[in-house]
N, C-alpha and C positions, 0 to 999 in steps of 0.2 A: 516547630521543632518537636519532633518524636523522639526520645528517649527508649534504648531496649534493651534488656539486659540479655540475649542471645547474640546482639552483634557486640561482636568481639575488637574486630580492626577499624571495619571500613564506616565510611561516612558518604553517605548517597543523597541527591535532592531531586523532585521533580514536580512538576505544574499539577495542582489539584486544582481545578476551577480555575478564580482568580488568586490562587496563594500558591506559595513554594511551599513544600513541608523537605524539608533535613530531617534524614534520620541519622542516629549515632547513639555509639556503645553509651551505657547508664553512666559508667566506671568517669565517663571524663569530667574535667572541673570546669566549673562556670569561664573560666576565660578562654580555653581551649574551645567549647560550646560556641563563644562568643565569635573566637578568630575561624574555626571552621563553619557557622552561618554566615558569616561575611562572604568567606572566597565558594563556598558552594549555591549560593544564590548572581555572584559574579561570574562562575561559570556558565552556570543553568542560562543566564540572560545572555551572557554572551556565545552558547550553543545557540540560541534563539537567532539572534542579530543574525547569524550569519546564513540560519532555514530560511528568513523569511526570501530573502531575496529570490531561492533557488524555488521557494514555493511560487515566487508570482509569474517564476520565467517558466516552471510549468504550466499555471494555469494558463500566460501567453500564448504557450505551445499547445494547448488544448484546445484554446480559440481558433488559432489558425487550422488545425487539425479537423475540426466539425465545421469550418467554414468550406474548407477546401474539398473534404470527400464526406461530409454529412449534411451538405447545404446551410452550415450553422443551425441546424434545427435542434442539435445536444448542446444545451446551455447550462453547464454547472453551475452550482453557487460558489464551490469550493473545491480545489484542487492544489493535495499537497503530499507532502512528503511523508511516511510515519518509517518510524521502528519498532511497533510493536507485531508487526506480520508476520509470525514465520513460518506459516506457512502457503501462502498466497503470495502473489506478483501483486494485485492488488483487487482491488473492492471500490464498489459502489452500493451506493444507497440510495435508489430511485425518488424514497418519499419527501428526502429532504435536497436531493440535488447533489452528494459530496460525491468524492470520487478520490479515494488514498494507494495510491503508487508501494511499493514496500522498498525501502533504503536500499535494501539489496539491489535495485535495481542502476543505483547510479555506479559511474563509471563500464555499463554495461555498452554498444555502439546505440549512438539517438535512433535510428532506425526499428532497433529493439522495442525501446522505451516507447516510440510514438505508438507503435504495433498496441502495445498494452496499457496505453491511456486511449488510442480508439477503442478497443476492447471495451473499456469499462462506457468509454463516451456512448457507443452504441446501445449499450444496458439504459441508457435516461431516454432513449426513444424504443427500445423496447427491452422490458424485464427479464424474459428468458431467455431460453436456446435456441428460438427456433428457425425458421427458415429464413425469414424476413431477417433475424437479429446475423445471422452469419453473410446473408448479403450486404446487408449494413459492411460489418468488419470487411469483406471479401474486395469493398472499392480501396482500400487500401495494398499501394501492389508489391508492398513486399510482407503479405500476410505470411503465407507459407515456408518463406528464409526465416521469419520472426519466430515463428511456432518451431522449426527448428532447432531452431538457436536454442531456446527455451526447454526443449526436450533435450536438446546437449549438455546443457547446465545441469538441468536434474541429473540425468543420465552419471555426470561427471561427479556431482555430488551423493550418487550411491542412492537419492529419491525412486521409491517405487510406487510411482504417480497411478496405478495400471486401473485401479477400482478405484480413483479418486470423483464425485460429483461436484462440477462448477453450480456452486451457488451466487445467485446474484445474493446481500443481505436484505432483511424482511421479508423472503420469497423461501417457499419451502422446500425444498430438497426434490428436484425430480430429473431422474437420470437423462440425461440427453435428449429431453422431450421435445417432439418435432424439430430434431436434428438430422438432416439427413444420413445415410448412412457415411459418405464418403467423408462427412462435415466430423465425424464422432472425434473425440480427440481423447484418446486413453490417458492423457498426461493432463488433460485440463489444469495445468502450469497459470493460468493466469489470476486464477483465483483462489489456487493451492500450488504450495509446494510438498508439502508432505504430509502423512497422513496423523493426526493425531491421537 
């Protein structure tokens, strides 16, 4: 439990490691402290209860996805949901195997979603842009409706994706290197949404 004398109203909790920390205004009394650690740790765990599920039936869907059009040779360790992305579809992390979708994306059509978890799948058999890495995505056959869709959403959301670079994370920034030309994607929507 954090205590702060700039929050005024609200009371917020969230997973640090293995602990919840609660934060809330200085101003409140020990039993209000008491009754708001209760029900903000009973949310937090029951926000949890209900990820997990939608996380395993992702990483399900991952499996099937690199079996079906990657030979299963993309084997994550971890595939799951986050909300702190905003501005990427999602991210992968080669070194450790993970692969984080961004919230924004559910309720989106599966079609969509599966487009941008091969995306990322493609990235654990190869790190960047290049030829290889878009023939990889390219066996999936509704790349180009996906990438659409994706550029609609920005589009519709007022994003000016146009000088945005896809980064894989731990890999360093290089603008569409051995991409071919027709492959360039101005909106690189899957690993950005806007610019920050």
């Amino acid at each position: 439990m954090r205590r702060s004398r700039r929050r005024r109203r609200t009371v917020a909790a969230y997973r640090e490691d293995d602990k919840i920390v609660v934060l809330m205004p200085d101003r409140m009394s020990r039993s209000e402290e008491k009754q708001w650690v209760a029900e903000m740790v009973e949310r937090l765990e029951r926000q949890e209860r209900r990820r997990k599920p939608t996380d395993s039936k992702l990483a399900g869907r991952a499996r099937e996805l690199s079996r079906r059009y990657l030979d299963g040779d993309a084997r994550p360790r971890s595939v799951r949901w986050v909300d702190n992305q905003k501005s990427r579809w999602g991210s992968c992390t080669p070194a450790d195997g993970t692969i984080r979708l961004s919230s924004r994306l559910q309720g989106m059509p599966s079609w969509v979603i599966d487009y941008v978890l091969l995306h990322e799948l493609a990235h654990l058999l190869e790190h960047g842009h290049s030829a290889r890495f878009w023939e990889l995505v390219g066996r999936y056959p509704k790349t180009e409706r996906a990438r659409g869709f994706l550029e609609g959403v920005a589009s519709a959301a007022g994003l000016d994706l146009s000088d945005m670079n896809d980064t894989v994370d731990d890999e360093p920034a290089d603008p569409v290197a051995g991409v071919p030309e027709s492959r360039e994607d101005p909106l690189l929507a899957i690993d950005r949404l806007d610019p920050r």
